[in-house]
VMD Tcl script that builds the backbone (N, CA, C; Angstrom):
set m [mol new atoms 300]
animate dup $m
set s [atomselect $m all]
$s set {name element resname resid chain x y z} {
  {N N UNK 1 A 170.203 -41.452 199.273}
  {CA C UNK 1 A 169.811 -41.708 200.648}
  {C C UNK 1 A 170.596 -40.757 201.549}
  {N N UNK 2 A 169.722 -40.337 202.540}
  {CA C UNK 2 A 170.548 -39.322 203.468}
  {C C UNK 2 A 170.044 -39.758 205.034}
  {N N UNK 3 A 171.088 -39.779 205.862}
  {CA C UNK 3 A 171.304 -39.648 206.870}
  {C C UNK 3 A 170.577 -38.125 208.118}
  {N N UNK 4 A 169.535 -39.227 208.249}
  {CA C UNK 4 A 168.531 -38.155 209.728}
  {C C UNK 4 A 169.691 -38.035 210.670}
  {N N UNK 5 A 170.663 -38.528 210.977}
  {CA C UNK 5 A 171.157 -38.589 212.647}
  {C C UNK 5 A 172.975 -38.823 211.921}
  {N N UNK 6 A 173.620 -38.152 212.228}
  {CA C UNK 6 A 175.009 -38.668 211.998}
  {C C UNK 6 A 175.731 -38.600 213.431}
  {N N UNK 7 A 176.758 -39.402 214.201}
  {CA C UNK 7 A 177.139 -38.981 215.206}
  {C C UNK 7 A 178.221 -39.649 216.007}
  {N N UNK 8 A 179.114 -39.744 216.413}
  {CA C UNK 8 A 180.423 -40.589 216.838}
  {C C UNK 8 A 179.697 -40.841 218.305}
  {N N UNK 9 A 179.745 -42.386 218.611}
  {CA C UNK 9 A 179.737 -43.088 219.649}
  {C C UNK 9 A 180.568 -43.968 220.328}
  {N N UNK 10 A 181.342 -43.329 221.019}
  {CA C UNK 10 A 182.552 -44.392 221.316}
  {C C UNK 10 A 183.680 -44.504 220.043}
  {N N UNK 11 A 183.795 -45.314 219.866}
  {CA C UNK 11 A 184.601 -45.735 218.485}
  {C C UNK 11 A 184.117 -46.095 217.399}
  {N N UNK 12 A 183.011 -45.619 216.983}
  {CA C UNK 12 A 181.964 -46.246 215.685}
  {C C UNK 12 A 181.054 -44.332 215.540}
  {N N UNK 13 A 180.723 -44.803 214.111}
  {CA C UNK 13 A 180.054 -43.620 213.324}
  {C C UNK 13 A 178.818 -44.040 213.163}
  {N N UNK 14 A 178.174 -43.379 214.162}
  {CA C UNK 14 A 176.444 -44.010 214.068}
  {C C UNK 14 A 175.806 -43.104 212.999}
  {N N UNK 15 A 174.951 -44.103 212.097}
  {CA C UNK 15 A 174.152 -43.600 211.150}
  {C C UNK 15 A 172.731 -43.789 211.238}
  {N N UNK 16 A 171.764 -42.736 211.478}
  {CA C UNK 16 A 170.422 -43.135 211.125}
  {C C UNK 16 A 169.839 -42.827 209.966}
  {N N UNK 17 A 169.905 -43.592 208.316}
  {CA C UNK 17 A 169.238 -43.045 207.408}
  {C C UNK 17 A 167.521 -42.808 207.574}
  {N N UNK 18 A 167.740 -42.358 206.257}
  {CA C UNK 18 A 165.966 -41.991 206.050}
  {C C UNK 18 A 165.148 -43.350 206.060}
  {N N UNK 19 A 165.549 -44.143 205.281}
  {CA C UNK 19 A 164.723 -45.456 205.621}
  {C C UNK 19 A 164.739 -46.248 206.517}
  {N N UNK 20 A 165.656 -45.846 207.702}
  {CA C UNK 20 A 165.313 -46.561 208.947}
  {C C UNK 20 A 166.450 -47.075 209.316}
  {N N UNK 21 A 167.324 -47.573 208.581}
  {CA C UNK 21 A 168.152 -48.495 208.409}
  {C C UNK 21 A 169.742 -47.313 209.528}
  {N N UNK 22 A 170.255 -47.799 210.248}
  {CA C UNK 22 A 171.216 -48.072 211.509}
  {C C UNK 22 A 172.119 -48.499 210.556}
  {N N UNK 23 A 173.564 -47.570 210.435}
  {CA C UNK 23 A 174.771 -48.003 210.774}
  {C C UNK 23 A 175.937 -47.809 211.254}
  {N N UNK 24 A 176.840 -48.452 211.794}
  {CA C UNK 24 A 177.264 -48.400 212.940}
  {C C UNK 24 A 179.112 -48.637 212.041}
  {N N UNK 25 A 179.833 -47.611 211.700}
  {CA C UNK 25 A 180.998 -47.640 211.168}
  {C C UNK 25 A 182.631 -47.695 211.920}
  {N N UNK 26 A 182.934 -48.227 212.398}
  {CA C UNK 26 A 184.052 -48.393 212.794}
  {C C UNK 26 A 185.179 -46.941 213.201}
  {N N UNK 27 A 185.766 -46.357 213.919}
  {CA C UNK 27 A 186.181 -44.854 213.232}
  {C C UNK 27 A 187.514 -45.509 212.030}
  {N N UNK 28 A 188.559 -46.597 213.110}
  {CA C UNK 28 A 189.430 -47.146 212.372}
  {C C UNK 28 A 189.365 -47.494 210.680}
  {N N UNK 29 A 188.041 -48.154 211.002}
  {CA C UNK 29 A 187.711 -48.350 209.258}
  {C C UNK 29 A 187.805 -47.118 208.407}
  {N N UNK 30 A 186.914 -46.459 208.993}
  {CA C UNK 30 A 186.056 -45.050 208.618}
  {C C UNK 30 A 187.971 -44.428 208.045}
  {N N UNK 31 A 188.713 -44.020 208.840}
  {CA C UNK 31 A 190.414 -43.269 208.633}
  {C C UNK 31 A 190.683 -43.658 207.671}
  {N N UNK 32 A 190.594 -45.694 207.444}
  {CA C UNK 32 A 191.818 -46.193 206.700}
  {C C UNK 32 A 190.930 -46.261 205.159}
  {N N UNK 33 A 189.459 -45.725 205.517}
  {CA C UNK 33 A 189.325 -45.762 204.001}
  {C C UNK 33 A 188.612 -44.324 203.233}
  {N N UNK 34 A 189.766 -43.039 203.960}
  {CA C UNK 34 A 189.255 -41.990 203.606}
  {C C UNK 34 A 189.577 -41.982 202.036}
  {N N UNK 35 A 188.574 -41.154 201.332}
  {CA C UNK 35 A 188.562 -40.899 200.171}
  {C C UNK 35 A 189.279 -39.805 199.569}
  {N N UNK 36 A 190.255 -38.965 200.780}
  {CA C UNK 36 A 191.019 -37.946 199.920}
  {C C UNK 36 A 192.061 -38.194 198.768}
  {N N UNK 37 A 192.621 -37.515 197.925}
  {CA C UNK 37 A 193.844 -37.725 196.995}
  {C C UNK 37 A 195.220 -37.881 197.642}
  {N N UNK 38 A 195.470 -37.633 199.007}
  {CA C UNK 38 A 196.513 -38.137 199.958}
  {C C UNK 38 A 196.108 -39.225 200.077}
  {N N UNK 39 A 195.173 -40.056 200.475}
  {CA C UNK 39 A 195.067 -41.233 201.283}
  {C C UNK 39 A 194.656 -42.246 200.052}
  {N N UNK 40 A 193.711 -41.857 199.388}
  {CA C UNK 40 A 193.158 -42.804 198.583}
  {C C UNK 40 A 194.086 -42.506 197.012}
  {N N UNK 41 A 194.768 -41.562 196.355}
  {CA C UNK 41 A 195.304 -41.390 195.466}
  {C C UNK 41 A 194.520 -40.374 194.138}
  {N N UNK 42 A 195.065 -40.485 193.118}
  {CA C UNK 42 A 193.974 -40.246 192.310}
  {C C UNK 42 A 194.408 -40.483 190.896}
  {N N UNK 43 A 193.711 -40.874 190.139}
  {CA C UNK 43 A 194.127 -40.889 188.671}
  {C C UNK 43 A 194.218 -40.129 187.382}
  {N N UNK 44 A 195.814 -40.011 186.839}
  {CA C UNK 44 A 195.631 -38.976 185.620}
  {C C UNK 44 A 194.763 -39.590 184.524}
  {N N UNK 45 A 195.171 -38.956 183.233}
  {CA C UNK 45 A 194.328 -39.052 182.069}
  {C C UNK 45 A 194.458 -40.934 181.465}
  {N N UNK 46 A 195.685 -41.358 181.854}
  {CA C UNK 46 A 196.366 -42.532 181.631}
  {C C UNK 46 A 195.975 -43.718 182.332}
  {N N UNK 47 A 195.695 -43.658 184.014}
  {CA C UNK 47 A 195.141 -44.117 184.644}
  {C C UNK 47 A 196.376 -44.230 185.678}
  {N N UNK 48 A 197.080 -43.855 185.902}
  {CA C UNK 48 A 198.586 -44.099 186.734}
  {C C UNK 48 A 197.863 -43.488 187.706}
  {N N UNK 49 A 197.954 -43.913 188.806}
  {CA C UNK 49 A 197.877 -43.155 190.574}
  {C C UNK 49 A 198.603 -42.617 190.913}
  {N N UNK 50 A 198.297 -41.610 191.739}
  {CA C UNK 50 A 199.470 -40.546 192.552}
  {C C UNK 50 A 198.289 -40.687 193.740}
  {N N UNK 51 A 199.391 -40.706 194.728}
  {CA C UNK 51 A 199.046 -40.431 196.111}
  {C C UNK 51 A 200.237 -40.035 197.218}
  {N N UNK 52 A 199.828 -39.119 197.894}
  {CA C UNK 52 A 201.030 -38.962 199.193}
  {C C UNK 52 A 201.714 -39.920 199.527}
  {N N UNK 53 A 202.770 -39.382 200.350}
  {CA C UNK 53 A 203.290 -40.772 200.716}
  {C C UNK 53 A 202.562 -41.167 202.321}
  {N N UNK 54 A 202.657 -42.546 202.683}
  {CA C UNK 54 A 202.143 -43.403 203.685}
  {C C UNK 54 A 202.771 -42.473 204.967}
  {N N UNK 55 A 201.289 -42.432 205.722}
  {CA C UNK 55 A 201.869 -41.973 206.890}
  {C C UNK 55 A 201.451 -42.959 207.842}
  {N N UNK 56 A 202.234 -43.045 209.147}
  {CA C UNK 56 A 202.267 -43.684 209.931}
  {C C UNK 56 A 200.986 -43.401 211.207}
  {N N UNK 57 A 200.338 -44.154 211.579}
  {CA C UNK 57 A 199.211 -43.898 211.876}
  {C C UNK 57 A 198.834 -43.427 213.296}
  {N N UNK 58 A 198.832 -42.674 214.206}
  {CA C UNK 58 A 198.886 -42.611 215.946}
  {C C UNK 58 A 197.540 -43.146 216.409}
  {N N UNK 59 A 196.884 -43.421 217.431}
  {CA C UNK 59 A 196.100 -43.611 217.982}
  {C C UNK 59 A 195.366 -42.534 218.040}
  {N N UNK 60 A 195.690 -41.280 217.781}
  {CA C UNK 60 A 194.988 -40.206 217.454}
  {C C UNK 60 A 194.428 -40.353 215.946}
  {N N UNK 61 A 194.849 -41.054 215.225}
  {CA C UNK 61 A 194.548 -40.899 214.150}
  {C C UNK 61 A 193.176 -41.594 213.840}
  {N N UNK 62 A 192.790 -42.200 214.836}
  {CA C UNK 62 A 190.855 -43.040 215.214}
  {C C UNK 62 A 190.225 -42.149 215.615}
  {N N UNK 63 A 190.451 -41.050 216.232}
  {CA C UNK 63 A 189.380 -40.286 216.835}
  {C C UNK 63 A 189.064 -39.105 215.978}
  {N N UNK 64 A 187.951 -38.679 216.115}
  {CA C UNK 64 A 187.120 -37.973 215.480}
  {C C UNK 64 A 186.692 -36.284 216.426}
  {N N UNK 65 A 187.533 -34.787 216.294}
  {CA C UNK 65 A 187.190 -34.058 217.003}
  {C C UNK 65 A 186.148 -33.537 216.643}
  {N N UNK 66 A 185.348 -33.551 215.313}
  {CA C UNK 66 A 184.356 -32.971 214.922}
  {C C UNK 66 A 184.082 -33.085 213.397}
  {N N UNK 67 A 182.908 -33.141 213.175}
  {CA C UNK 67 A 182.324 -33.950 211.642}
  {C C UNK 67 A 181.487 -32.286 211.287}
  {N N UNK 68 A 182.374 -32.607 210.073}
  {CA C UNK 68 A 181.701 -31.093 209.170}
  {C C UNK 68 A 180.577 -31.457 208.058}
  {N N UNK 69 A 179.716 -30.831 208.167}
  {CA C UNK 69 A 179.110 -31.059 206.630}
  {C C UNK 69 A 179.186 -30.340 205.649}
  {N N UNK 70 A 178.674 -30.837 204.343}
  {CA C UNK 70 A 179.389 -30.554 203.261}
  {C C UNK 70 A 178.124 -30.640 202.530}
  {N N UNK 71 A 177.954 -29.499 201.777}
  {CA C UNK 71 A 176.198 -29.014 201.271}
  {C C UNK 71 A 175.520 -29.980 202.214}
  {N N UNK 72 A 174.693 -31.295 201.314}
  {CA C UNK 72 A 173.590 -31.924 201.333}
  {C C UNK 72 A 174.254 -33.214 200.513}
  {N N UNK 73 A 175.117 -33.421 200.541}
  {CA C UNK 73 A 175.638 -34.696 200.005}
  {C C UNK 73 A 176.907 -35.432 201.002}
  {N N UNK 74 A 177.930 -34.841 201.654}
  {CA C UNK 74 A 178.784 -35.348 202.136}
  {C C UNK 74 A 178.763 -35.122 203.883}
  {N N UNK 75 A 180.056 -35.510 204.421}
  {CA C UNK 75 A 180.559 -34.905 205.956}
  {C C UNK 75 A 182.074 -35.327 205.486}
  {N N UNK 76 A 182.990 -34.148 206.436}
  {CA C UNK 76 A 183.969 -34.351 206.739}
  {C C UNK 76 A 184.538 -34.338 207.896}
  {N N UNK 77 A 185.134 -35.180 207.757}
  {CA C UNK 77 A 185.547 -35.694 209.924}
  {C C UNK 77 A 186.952 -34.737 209.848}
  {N N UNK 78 A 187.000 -34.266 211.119}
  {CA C UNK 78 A 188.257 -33.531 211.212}
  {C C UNK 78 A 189.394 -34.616 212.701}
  {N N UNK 79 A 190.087 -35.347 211.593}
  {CA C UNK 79 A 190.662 -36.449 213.044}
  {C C UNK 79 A 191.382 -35.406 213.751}
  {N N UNK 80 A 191.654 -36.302 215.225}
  {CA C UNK 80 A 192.621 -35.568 215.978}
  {C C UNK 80 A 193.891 -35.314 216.022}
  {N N UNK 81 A 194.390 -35.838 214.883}
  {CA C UNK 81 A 196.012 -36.089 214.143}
  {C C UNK 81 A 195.733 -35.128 213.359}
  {N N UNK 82 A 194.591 -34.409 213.052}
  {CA C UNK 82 A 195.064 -32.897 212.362}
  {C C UNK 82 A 194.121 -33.298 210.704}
  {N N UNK 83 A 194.103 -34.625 210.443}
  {CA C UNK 83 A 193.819 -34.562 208.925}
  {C C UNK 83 A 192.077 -34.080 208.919}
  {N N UNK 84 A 192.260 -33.534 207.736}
  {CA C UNK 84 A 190.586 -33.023 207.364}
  {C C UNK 84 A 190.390 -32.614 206.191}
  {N N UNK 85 A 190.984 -33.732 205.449}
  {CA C UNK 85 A 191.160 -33.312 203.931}
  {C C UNK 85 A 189.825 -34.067 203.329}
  {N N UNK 86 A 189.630 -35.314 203.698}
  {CA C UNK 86 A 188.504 -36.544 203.014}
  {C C UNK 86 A 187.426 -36.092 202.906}
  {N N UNK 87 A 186.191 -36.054 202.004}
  {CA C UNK 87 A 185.197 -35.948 202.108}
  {C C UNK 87 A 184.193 -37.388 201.749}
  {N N UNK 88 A 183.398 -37.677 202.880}
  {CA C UNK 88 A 182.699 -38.956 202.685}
  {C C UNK 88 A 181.157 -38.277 202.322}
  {N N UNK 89 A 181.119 -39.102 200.645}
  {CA C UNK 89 A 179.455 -38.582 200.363}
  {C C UNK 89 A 178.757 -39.241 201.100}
  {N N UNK 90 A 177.556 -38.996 201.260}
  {CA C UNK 90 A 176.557 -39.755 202.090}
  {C C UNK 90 A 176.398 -41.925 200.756}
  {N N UNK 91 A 176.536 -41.759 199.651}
  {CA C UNK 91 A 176.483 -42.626 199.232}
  {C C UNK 91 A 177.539 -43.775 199.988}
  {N N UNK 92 A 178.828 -43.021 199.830}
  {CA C UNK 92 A 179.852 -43.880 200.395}
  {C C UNK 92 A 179.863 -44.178 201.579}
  {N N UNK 93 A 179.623 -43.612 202.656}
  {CA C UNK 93 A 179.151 -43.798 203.833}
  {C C UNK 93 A 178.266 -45.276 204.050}
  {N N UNK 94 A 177.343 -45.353 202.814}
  {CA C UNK 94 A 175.922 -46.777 203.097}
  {C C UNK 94 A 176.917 -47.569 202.951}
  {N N UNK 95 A 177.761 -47.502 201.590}
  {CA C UNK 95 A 178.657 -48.617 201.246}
  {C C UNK 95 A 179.221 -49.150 202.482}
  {N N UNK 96 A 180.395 -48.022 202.884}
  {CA C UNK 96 A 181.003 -48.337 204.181}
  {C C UNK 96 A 179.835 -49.020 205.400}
  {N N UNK 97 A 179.490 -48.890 205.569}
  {CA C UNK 97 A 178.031 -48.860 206.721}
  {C C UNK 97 A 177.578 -50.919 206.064}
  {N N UNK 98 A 177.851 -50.734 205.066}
  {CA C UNK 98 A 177.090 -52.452 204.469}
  {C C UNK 98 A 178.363 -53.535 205.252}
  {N N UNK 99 A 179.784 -53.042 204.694}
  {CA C UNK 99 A 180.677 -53.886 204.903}
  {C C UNK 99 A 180.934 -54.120 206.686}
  {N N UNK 100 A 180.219 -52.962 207.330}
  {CA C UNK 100 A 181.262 -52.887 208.802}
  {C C UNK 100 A 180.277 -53.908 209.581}
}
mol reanalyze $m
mol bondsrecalc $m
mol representation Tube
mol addrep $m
């Protein structure tokens, strides 16, 4: 599923997919559940996690200066605290988009 319309409104990540379906993502949510190997971790062959260490979060760290895309499968938000490492596939995005 892919997203006709992607676009920051206020404090939420408006989505218009192809089937019609509106969703409306939080940015806060959207930060605290980026999918990079800093934020989210990642696993060796063993299954042990590594991840950066915890950073402390600014109020900059909700806002969104500009959303990159990424082929035909993802976007990456570039926050205003500088990070722009995460890439959200369009799959993960619905997920996110179900719970908010």
């Amino acid at each position: 599923m892919r997203p006709l319309d992607l676009q920051v409104i206020g404090t939420e990540l408006a989505i218009r997919w192809e089937d019609g379906l509106e969703s409306y993502i939080p940015l806060e949510t959207l930060r605290k559940a980026c999918p990079c190997a800093s934020c989210a971790g990642e696993r060796d062959i063993l299954g042990n996690l590594y991840k950066g260490p915890e950073r402390a979060l600014t109020p900059q760290a909700w806002t969104v200066r500009k959303l990159e895309p990424v082929g035909g499968y993802a976007v990456q938000p570039v926050w205003s605290d500088g990070h722009a490492t995460g890439l959200y596939t369009y799959e993960y995005l619905r997920r996110l988009g179900a719970v908010s």
